[in-house]
C-alpha positions in Angstrom: 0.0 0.0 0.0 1.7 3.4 -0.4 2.4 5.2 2.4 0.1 8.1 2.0 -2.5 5.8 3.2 -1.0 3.8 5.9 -2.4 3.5 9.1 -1.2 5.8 11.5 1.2 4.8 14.5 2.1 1.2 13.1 5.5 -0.1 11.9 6.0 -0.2 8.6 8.7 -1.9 6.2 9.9 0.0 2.8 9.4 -2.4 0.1 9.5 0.1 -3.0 10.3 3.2 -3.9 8.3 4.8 -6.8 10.3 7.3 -8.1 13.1 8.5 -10.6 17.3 8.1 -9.6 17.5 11.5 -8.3 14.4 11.6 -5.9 15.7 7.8 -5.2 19.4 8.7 -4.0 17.9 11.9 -2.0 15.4 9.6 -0.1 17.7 6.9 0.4 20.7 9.8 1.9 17.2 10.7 4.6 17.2 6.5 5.8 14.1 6.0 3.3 15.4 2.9 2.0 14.0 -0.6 1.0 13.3 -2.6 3.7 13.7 0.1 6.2 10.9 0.9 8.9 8.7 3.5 9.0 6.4 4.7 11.6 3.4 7.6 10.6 3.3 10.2 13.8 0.6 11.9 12.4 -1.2 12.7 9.0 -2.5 16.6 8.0 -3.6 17.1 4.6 -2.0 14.3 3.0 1.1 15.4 4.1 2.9 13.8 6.9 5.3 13.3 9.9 7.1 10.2 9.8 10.4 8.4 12.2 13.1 7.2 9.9 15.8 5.6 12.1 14.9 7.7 15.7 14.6 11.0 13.1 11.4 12.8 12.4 10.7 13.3 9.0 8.1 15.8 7.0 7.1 14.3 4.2 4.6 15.5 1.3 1.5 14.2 -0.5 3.2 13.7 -3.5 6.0 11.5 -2.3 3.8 9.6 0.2 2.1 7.8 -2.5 5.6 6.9 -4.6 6.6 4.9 -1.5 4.7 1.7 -1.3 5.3 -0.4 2.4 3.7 -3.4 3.8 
């Protein structure tokens, strides 16, 4: 499912990353990698606030739903 509609406040595992090279290395240098976890603090808009290896990250719509977790 992409991350844009995960449930909120359950751990997550990266399992794809929808996007070109560049947006791919510049997720990947923020600990969004495959088969990282991911945990959704809270969700505004579409956009939201995310823990990445103990680090809070603020993350749009648009690249919520180009990352797909299980």
């Amino acid at each position: 499912m992409q991350l844009a509609i995960a449930p909120i406040g359950k751990n997550l595992r990266i399992i794809r990353l929808l996007t070109d090279d560049k947006i791919k290395k510049h997720l990947e240098s923020i600990g969004i990698c495959v088969n990282n976890s991911i945990k959704i603090l809270s969700q505004s808009g579409g956009n939201l606030i995310c823990i990445v290896k103990d680090c809070r990250l603020a993350l749009d719509r648009n690249i919520a739903t180009k990352i797909l977790v299980a």
